[in-house]
C-alpha positions as CSV (number, residue, x, y, z in Angstrom):
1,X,60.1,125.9,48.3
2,X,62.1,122.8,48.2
3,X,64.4,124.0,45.4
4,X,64.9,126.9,47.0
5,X,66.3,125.8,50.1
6,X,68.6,123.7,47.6
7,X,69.7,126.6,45.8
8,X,70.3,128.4,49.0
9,X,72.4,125.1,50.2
10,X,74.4,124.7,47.7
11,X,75.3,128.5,47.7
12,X,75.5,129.5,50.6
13,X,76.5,126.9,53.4
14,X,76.0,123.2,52.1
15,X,73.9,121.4,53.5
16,X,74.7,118.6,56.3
17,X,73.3,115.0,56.1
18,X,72.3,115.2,59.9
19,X,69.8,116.7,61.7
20,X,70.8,119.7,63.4
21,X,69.0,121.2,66.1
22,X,67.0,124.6,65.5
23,X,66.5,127.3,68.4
24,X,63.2,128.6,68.8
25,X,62.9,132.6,69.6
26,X,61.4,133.0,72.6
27,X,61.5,135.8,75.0
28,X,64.4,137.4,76.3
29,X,65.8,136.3,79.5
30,X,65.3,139.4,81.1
31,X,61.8,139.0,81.0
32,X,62.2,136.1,83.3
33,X,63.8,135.6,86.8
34,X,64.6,132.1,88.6
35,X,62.6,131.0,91.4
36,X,62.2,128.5,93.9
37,X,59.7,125.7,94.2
38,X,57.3,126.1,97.1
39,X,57.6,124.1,100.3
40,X,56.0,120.9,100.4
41,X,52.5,122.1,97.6
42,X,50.1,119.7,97.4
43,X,48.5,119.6,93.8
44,X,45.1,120.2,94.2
45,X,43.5,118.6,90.8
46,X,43.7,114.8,91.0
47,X,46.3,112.5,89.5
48,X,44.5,111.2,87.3
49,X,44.2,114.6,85.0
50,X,47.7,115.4,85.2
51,X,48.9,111.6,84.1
52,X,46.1,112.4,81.1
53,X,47.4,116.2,80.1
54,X,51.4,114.7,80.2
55,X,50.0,112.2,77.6
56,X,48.3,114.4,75.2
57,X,51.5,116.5,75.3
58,X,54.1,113.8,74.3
59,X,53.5,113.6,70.9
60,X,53.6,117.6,70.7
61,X,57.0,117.5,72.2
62,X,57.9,114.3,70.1
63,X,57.5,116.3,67.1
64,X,59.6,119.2,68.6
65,X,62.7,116.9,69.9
66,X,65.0,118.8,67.7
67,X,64.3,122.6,69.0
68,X,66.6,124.4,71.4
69,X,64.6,126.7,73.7
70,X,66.1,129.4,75.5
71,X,64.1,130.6,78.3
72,X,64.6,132.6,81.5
73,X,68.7,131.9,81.1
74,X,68.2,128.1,80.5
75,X,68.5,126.1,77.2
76,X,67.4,123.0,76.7
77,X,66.3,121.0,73.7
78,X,62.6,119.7,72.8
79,X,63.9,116.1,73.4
80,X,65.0,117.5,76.9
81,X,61.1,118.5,77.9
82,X,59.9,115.1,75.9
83,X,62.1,112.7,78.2
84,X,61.3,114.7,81.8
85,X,57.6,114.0,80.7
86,X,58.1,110.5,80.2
87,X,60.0,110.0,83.5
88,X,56.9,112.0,85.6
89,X,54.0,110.2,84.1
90,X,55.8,106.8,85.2
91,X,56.6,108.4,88.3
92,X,53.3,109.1,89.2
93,X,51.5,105.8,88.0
94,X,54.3,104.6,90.4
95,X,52.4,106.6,93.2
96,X,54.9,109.5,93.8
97,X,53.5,112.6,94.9
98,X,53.2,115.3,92.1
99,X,55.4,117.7,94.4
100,X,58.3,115.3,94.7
101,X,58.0,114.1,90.8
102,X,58.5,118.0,89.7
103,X,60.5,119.0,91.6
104,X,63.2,116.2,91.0
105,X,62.9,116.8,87.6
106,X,62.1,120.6,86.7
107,X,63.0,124.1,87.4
108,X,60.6,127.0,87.6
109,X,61.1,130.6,86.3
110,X,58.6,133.5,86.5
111,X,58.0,136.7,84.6
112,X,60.3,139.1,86.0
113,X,57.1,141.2,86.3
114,X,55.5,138.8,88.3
115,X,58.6,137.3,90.7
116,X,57.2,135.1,93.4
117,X,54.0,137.6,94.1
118,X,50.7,136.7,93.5
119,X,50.7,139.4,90.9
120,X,48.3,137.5,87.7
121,X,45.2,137.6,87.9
122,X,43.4,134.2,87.4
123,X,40.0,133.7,85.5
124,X,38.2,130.4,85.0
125,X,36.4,129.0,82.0
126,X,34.5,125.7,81.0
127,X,32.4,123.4,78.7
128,X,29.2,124.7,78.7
129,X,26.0,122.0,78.2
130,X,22.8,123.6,76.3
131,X,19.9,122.7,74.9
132,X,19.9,122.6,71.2
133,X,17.6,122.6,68.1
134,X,18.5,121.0,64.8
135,X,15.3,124.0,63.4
136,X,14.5,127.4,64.4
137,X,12.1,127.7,67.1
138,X,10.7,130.2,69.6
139,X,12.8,128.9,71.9
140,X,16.0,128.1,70.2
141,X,16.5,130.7,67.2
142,X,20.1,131.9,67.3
143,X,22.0,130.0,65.1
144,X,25.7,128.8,65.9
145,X,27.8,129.0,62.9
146,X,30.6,127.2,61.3
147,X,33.6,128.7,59.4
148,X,32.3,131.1,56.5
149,X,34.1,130.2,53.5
150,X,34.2,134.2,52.7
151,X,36.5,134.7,56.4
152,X,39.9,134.5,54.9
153,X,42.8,134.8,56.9
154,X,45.8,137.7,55.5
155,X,49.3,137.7,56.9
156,X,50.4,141.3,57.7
157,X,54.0,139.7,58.6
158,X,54.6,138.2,55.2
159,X,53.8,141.7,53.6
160,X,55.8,143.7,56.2
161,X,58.8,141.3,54.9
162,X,58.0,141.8,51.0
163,X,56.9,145.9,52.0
164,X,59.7,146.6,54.9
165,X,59.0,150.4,54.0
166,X,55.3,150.3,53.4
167,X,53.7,150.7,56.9
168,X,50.1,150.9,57.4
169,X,50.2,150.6,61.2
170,X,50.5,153.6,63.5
171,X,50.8,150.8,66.7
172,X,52.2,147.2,66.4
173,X,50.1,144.8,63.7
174,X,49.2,142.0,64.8
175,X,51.0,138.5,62.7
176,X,47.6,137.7,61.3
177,X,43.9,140.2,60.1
178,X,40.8,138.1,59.4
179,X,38.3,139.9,56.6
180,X,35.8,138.7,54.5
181,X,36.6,138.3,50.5
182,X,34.1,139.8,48.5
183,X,32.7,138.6,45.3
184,X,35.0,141.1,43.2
185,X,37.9,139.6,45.4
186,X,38.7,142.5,47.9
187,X,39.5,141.4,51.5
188,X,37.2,143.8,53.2
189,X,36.9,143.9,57.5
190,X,34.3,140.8,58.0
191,X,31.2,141.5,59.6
192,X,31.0,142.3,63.6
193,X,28.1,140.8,65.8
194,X,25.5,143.2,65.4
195,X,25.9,142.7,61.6
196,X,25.6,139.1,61.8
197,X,23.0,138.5,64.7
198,X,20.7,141.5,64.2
199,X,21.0,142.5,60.5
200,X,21.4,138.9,59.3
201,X,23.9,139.9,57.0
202,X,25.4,136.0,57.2
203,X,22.1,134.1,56.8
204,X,22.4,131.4,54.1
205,X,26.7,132.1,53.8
206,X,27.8,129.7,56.7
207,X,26.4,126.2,57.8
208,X,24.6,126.3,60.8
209,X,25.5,123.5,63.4
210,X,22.5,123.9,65.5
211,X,20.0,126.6,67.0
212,X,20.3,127.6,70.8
213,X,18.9,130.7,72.9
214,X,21.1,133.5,72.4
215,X,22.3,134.4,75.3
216,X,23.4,130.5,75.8
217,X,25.2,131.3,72.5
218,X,27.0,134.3,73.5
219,X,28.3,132.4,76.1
220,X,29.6,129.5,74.2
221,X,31.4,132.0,72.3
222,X,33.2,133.2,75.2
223,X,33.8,129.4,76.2
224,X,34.9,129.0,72.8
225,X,33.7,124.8,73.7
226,X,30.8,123.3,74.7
227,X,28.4,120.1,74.2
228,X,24.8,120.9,72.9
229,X,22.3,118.6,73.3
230,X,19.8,117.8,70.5
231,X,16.9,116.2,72.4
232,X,17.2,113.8,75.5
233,X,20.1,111.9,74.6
234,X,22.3,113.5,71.5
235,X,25.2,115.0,72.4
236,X,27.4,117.3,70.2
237,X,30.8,118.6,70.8
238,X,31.5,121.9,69.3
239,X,34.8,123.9,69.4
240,X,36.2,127.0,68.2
241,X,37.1,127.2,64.4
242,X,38.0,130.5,63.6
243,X,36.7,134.3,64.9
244,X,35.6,137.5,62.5
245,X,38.5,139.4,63.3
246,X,37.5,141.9,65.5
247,X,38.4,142.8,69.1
248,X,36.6,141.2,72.1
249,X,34.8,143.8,74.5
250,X,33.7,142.2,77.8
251,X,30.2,143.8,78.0
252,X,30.5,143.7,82.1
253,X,31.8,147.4,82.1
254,X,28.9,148.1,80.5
255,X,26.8,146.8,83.3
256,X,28.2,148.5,86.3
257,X,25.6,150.2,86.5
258,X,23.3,147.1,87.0
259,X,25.8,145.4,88.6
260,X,28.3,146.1,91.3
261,X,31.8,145.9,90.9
262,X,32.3,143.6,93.8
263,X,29.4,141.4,92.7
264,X,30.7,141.0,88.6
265,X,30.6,137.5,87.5
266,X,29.6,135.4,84.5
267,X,26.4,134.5,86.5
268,X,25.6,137.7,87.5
269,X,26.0,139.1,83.7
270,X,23.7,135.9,82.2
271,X,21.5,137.0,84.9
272,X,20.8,140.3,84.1
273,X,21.0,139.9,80.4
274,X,18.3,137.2,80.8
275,X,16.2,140.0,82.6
276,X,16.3,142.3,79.6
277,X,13.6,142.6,77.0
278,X,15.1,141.1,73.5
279,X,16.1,144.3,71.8
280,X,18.0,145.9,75.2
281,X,19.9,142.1,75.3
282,X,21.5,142.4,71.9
283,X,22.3,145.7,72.5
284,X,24.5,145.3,75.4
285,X,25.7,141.7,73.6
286,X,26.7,143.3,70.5
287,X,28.7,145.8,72.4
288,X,30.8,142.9,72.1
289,X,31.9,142.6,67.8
290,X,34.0,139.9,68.3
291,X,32.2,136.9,66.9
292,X,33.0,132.9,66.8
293,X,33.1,130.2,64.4
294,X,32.2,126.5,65.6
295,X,33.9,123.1,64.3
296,X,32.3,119.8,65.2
297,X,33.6,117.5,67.0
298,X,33.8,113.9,68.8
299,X,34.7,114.0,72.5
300,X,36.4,116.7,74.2
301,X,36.3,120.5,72.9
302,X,39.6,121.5,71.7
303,X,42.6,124.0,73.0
304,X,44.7,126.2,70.4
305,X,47.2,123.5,70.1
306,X,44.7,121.1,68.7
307,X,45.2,119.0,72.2
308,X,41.6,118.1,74.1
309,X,41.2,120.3,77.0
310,X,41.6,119.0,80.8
311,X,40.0,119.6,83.9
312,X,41.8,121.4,85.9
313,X,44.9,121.5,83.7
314,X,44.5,123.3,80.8
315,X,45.6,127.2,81.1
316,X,45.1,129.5,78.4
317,X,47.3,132.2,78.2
318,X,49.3,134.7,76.0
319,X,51.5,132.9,73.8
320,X,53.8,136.0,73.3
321,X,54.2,136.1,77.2
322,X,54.5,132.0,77.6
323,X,56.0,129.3,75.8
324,X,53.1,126.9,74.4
325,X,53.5,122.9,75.4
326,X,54.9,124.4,78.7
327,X,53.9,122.6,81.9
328,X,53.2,125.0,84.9
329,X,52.9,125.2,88.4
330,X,49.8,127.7,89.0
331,X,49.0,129.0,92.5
332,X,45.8,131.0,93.4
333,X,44.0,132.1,96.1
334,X,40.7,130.8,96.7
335,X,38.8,133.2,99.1
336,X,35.2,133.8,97.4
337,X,35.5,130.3,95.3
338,X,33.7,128.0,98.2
339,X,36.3,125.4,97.6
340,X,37.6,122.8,100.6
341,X,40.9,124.1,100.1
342,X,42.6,126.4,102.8
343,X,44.0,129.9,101.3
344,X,45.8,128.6,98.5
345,X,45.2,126.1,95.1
346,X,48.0,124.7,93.4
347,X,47.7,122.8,90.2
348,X,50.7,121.8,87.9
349,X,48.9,123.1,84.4
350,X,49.8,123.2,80.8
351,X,49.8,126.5,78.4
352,X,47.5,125.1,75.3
353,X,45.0,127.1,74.8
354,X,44.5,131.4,74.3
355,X,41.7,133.4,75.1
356,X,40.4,136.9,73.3
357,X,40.8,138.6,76.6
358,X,44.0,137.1,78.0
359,X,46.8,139.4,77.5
360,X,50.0,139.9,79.0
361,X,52.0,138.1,81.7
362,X,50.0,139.1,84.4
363,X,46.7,137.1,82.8
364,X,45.3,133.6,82.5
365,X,42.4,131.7,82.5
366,X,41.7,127.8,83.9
367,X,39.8,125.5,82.6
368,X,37.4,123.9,85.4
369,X,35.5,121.2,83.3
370,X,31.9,120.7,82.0
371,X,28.4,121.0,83.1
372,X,26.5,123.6,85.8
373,X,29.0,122.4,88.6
374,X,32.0,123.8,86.7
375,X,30.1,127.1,85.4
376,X,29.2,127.8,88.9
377,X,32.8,127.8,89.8
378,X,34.4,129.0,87.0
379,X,32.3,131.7,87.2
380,X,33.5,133.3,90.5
381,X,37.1,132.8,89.5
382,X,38.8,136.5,89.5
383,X,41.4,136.1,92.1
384,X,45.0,137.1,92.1
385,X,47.8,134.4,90.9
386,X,51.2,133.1,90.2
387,X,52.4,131.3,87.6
388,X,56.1,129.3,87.7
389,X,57.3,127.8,84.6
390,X,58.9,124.6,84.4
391,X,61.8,124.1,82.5
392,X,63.5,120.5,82.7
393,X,66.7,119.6,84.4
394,X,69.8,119.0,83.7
395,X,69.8,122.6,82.1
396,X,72.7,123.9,81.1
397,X,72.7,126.5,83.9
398,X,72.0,130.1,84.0
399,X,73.7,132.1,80.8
């Protein structure tokens, strides 16, 4: 690859000794419209977690300082983002309020199909804690997998550029198909969830991390994070490794007839699934095929960037509708949550992580934190929302 982009230098346009900056695609500016900050918010999350998610993000934008970033009519470089970081984390150890640090130093835009409405709507997520088994029990029996070496990943976009005549797609491919390679070394679909938890058809071909009650597992998958503990005092953090490559389902309109539609929540769906005799459960879970792969870890469960998640301030989002490493200023409304907070939340979040079910502009899901506390919260979270994007001043203006 190296000689390559010698031969193409020497060619084609020489090749400078300095580093020259490289714009990133993103989306066009008409997707995006300018918008003002809101009067006087008050962050709602705690000082302490913001300071913590700038810092995990430094090094990402350290190692992006040379990118140019066109977004919503401004451009701005990596370095740009990097050194309006750095000034509001010293700000804020300095005491300054989060709304008079941002605000100094950012602009906000919006997807134009969101304006300044409260048009997105806002779902919560969190790090589950359950009871684990290091063997098979009647209690705990459903194992939690790590990475199958067989799950290989194929990239449709390298083969569209190789093929640009060859089309196997009737709508848009996605960049990337996960399948399982055989032993005669075919890439065939890899198996969905009823294949793996009721026919077994993966026993003995992936490692098994630990053994939980399945609906605690189906769960975690959704999560795609959580600590299990082995015991009375062992702790394990697991995180999402990889998924099987087929499409999430969520199996609560399934259960409208058990459940109302005003009632739908996490809670109430673990409730009535717990209420189910064994064979009716998996039937309703593997309605669901998509199916995830665990990694173990120390501390923290993990985002999409490879950053640790944050109370409160990790968002995850779709990546084709916002910028990743992006700081944001999310506002919800909180009717329904039980929360001391009058009408509505604000939190300055970060895009870092994606979710199976989070599509489009109009979508995104918080991260409330670990343990029963945050699952009873995150839980109710289905409430309409508004995302501003913050972009760093000086920009160069509107194009």
């Amino acid at each position: 690859m190296k000689t390559l982009t010698i031969l193409l230098c020497l060619l084609f346009v020489g090749c400078s000794q300095s580093r020259k900056q490289k714009t990133v695609a993103t989306q066009p500016a008409a997707d995006w419209q300018r918008v003002d900050w809101p009067n006087q918010f008050v962050d709602n999350a705690g000082r302490a977690s913001l300071i913590r998610a700038i810092d995990l993000h430094l090094a990402y934008w350290s190692r992006r300082s040379t990118k140019v970033i066109s977004l919503g009519g401004f451009r701005y470089s990596g370095s740009d983002y990097l050194s309006a970081l750095k000034t509001a984390k010293s700000r804020l150890k300095a005491g300054r309020s989060v709304s008079e640090t941002f605000t100094q130093l950012f602009e906000v835009v919006a997807r134009a199909e969101q304006g300044a409405e409260y048009r997105a709507l806002l779902t919560s997520y969190y790090e589950p804690v359950i009871q684990a088994s290091k063997f098979r029990n009647e209690r705990f029996f459903q194992p939690l997998y790590e990475k199958p070496d067989s799950l290989v990943s194929v990239s449709l976009k390298s083969y569209e550029r190789v093929f640009p005549r060859w089309s196997l797609w009737q709508v848009p491919a996605p960049n990337r198909m996960r399948g399982r390679l055989t032993d005669g070394n075919t890439v065939v679909p890899f198996y969905s969830r009823k294949q793996i938890d009721t026919q077994g058809l993966l026993t003995g071909q992936a490692k098994v991390i630990g053994y939980v009650d399945p609906v605690d597992a189906f769960f975690l998958q959704i999560q795609g994070s959580g600590s299990l503990r082995f015991g009375a005092d062992k702790m394990q953090t697991v995180s999402y490794a990889n998924q099987n490559g087929h499409d999430y389902f969520a199996i609560g309109r399934a259960l409208l007839n058990v459940i109302p539609r005003e009632k739908m929540s996490m809670a109430a769906i673990r409730e009535a699934l717990m209420a189910m005799e064994p064979r009716q459960r998996y039937e309703f879970m593997n309605l669901n095929p998509s199916y995830v792969f665990f990694r173990k870890l120390k501390g923290r469960g993990q985002t999409s960037l490879g950053t640790e998640v944050v109370d409160g301030r990790t968002l995850a989002s779709d990546p084709k509708s916002y910028p990743r490493g992006h700081f944001s200023l999310l506002q919800f409304r909180v009717k329904g949550l039980g929360l001391k907070i009058k009408d509505v939340a604000s939190q300055v979040v970060v895009h870092q992580d994606t979710g199976g079910a989070i599509k489009g502009a109009l979508r995104a899901d918080l991260f409330w934190g670990r343990g029963a506390e945050a699952e009873s919260i995150a839980g109710k979270v289905k409430n309409p929302a508004r995302i501003f994007v913050l972009v760093p001043k000086p920009a160069s203006g509107l194009e």
